[in-house]
C-alpha positions as CSV (number, residue, x, y, z in Angstrom):
1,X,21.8,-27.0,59.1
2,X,24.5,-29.2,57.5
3,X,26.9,-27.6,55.0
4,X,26.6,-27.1,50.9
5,X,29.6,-29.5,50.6
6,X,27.9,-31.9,52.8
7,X,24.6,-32.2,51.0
8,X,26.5,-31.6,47.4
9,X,28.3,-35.0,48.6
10,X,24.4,-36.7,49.8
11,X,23.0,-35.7,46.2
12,X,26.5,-37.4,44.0
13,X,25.9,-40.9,46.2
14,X,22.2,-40.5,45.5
15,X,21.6,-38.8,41.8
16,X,23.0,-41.8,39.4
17,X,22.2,-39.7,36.6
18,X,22.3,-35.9,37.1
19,X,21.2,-33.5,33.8
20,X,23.5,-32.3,32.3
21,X,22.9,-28.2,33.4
22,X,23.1,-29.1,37.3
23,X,26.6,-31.0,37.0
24,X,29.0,-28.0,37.1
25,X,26.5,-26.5,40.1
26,X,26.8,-29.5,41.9
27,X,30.5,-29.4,41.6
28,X,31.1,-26.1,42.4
29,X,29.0,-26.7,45.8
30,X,31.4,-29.2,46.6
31,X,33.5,-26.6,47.8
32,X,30.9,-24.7,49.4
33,X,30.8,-25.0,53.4
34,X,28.0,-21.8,53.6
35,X,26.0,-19.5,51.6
36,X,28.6,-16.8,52.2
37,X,31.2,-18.5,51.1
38,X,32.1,-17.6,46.7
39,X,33.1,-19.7,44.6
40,X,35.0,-17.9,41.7
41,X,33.1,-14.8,41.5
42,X,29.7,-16.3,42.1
43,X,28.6,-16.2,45.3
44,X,27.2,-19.4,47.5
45,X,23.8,-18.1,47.1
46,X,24.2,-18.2,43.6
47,X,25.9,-21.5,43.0
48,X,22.7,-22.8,44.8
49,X,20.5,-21.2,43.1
50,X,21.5,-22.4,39.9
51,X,21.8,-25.5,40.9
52,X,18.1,-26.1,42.2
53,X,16.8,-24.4,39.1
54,X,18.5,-26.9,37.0
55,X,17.4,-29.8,39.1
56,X,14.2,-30.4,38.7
57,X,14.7,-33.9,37.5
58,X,16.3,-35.0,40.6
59,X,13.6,-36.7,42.3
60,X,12.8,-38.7,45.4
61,X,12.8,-38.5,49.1
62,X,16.6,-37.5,49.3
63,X,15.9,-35.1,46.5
64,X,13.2,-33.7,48.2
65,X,15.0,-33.5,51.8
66,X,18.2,-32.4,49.9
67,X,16.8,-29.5,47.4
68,X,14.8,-28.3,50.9
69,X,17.9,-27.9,52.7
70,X,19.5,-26.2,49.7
71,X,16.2,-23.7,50.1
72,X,16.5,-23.2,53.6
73,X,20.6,-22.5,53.1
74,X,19.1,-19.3,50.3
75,X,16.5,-18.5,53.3
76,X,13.4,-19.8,50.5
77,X,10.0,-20.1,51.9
78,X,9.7,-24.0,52.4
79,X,6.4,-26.0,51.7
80,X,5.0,-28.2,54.8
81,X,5.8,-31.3,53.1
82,X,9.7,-30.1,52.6
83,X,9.3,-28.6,56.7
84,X,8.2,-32.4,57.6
85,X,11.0,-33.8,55.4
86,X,13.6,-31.6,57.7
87,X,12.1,-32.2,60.7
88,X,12.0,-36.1,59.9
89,X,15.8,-36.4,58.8
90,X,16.8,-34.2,61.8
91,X,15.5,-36.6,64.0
92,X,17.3,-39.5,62.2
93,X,20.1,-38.1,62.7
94,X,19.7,-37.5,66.2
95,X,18.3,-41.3,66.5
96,X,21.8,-42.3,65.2
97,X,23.8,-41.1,67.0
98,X,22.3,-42.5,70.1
99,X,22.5,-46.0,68.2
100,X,18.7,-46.3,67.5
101,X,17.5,-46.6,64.4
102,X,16.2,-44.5,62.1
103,X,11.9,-44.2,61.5
């Protein structure tokens, strides 16, 4: 599983436009490496919470891939489609660094 900061840093490259609500989320899981971690007095699980409830107009396949990861971080039941989506981006990254490309 990568970390919060990691995937916080995959959504800002990827969400051009993000509302308004998820910004200071987003931020604050920038300095999130786990869901144990707190950030102020909020706890990781919080921050991420937050965050996916007020990103619902983040859309796409990164989106999808991203906000799954975010779930499975909070321990959230996953829908097949987001399990796939995992699965799939796991083995690009195992692709890569072999040097082959991605599916």
């Amino acid at each position: 599983m990568r970390p919060i900061c990691e995937i916080a840093e995959e959504i800002r490259r990827d969400w051009k436009q993000p509302y308004y609500g998820a910004v200071p989320y987003l931020g604050a899981m920038s300095d999130l490496y786990g869901i144990n971690d707190r950030y102020g007095e909020d706890s990781g699980k919080s921050v991420v919470l937050y965050f996916l409830s007020n990103a619902n107009t983040y859309k796409g396949a990164v989106a999808k891939r991203c906000k799954a990861e975010l779930k499975q971080h909070c321990g959230l039941k996953l829908t097949k489609a987001e399990r796939e989506a995992l699965h799939l981006a796991s083995l690009n990254r195992d692709l890569s660094r072999l040097g082959i490309a991605p599916l």
